[in-house]
N, C-alpha and C positions, 0 to 999 in steps of 0.2 A: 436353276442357276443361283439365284438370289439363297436360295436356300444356303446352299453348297460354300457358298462365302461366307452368310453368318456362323457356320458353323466353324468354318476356319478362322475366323474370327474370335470366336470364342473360344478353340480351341488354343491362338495366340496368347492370349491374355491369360492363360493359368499360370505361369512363370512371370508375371511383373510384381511391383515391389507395393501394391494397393492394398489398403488396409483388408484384412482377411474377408470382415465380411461387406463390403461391398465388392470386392474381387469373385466373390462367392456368388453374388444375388444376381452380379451381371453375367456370370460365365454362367449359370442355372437357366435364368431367363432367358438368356440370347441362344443358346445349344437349344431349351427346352422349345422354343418359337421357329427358330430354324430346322428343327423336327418335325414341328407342325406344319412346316413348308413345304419339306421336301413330300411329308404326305400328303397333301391337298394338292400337289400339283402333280404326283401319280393318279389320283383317284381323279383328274381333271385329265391326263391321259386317257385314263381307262371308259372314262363318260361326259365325252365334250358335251352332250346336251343338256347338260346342267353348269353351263359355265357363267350364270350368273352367279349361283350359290357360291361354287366355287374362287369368281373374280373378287367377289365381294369378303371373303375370308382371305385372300390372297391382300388384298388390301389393306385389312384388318390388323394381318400380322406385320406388316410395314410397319404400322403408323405405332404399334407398340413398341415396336424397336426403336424406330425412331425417338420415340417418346422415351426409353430407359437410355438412347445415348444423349440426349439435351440433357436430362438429368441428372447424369453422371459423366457428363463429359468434364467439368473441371476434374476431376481427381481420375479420368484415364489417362493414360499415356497415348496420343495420337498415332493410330493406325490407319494408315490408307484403307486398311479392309472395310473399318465401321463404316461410314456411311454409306457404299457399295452394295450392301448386299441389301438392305433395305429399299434401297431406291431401286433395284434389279426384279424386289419383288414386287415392289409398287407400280413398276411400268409393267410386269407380265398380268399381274392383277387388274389394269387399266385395259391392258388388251384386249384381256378375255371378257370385260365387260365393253367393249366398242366393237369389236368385228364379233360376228354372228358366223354360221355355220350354215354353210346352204342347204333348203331342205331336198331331201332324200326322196321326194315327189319328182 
């Protein structure tokens, strides 16, 4: 889900009026992290038994995003999307490193 938002996010921001290339670095970055989302959290479908690896990369790509909207938040245009989708991925991330999976014994 978190994914699914940064990338509509990102996909938002290609029509605002930001200088080229930081318009550029954040629509790349944030598509390119929201990609990396959406596949880690299939490949976390496909093999809950590795859900720490996977929470802890879910995490990962949060604090990134995060990190390039503090950074660039004076010169975006505020969108309800940005901070959403990050925090969406950082509680799914949290998740899957607190609740465990019962064993199969």
């Amino acid at each position: 889900m978190g994914g699914a938002v940064s990338m509509g996010f990102s996909s938002d921001l290609a029509g605002s009026n930001v200088s080229f290339f930081i318009g550029n670095l954040l629509i790349e970055n944030f598509f390119i992290l929201a990609l990396g989302i959406v596949i880690v959290a299939g490949m976390f479908y496909e093999r809950p038994e590795r859900q720490l690896i996977y929470g802890l990369l879910l995490i990962i790509f949060s604090l990134n995003q995060f990190v390039i909207l503090v950074t660039l938040f004076s010169t975006l245009p505020f969108v309800a999307l940005g901070p959403i989708g990050p925090l969406l991925t950082f509680a799914g991330g949290l998740s899957a490193l607190r609740f465990r999976l019962p064993s199969s014994r």
